[in-house]
C-alpha distance (Angstrom), angle and dihedral (degrees) to the residues before:
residue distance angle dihedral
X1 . . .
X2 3.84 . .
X3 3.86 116.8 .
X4 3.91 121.1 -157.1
X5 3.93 132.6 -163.4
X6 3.30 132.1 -167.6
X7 3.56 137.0 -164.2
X8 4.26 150.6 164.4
X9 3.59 98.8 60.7
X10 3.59 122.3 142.9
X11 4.00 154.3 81.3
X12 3.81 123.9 -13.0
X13 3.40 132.9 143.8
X14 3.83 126.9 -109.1
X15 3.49 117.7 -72.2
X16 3.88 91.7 19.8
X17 4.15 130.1 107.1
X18 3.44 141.8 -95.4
X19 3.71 129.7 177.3
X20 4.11 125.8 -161.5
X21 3.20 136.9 -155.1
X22 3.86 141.6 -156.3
X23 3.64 133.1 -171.9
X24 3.89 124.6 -167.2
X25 3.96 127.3 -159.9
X26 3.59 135.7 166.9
X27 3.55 128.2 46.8
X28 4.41 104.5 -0.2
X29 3.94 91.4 163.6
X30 3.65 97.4 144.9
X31 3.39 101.8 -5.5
X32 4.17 106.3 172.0
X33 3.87 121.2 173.2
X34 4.07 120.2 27.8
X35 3.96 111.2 -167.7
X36 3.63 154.2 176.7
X37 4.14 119.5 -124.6
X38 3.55 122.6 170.6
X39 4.05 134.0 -174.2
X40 3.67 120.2 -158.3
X41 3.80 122.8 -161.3
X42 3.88 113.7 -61.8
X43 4.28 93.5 -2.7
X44 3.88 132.3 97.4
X45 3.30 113.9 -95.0
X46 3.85 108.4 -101.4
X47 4.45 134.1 -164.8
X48 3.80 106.5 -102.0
X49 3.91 97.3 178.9
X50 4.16 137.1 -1.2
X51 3.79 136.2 -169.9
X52 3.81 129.3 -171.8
X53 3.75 120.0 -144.4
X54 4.00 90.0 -97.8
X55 3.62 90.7 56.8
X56 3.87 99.1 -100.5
X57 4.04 105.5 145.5
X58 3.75 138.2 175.0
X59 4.02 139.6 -176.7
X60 3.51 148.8 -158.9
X61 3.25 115.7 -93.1
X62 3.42 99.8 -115.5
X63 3.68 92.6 58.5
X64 4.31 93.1 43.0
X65 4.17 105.2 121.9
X66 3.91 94.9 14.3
X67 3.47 113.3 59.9
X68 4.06 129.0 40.5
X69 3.86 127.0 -157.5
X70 3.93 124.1 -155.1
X71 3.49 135.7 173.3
X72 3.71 133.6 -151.1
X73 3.72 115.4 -152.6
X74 3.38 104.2 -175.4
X75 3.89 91.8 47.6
X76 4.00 92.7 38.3
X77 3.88 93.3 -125.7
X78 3.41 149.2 142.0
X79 3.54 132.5 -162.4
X80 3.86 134.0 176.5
X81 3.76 120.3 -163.3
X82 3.69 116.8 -154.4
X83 3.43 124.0 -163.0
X84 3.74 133.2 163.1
X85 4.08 85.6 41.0
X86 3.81 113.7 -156.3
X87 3.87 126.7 -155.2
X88 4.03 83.2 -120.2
X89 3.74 90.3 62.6
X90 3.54 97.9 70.1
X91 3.93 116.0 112.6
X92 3.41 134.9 99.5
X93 4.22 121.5 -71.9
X94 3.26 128.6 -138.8
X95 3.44 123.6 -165.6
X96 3.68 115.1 -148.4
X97 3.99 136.9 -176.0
X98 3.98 128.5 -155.5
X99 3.54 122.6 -154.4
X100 4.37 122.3 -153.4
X101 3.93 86.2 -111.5
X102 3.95 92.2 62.6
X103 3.65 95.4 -99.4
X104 3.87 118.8 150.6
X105 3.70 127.8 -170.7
X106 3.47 135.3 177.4
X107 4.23 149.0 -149.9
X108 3.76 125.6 -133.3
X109 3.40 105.6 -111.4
X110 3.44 141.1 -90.6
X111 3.86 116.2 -145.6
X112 3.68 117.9 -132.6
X113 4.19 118.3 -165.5
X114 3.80 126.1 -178.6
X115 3.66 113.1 -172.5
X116 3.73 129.2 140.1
């Protein structure tokens, strides 16, 4: 079983920074891709950011140039900075890891508000 937690979500105003985390536990035997999702009010939940365990990542385009995503093997983390918030990136993020045999777990949630 693989156990993830999340944390530094919150409020900040637009234009500001935020900076998550995500630890993993358990069984990480093979563990491939860590990523970011998040799911705004009323709209499928979509991948923000993704890193490979060789350091290979990609994003949304509507995240490209504002947020970063970085991955600590030895610690089994995942963070994504965020800077340059946007009202439109409020939502809640998941963090979520995917393992070579096709297993996919995910985090709680951390919600993420920028308001002025």
């Amino acid at each position: 079983q693989v156990q993830l937690v999340e944390s530094g979500g919150g409020l900040v105003q637009p234009g500001g920074s935020l900076r998550l985390s995500c630890a993993a536990s358990g069984n990480l035997l093979r563990m491939l891709v860590m990523s970011w999702y998040r799911q705004a009010p009323g709209k499928q939940r979509e991948r923000v950011a993704g890193i490979t365990s060789i350091g290979i990542s990609n994003y949304a385009d509507s995240v490209k140039g504002r947020f970063t995503i970085s991955r600590d093997n030895g610690k089994n983390t995942v963070a994504l900075q965020m800077d340059s918030l946007k009202s439109e990136d409020t939502a809640v993020y998941y963090c979520n890891v995917a393992f070579s045999n096709g297993a996919s777990y995910w985090g709680q949630g951390t919600q993420v508000t920028v308001s002025s």
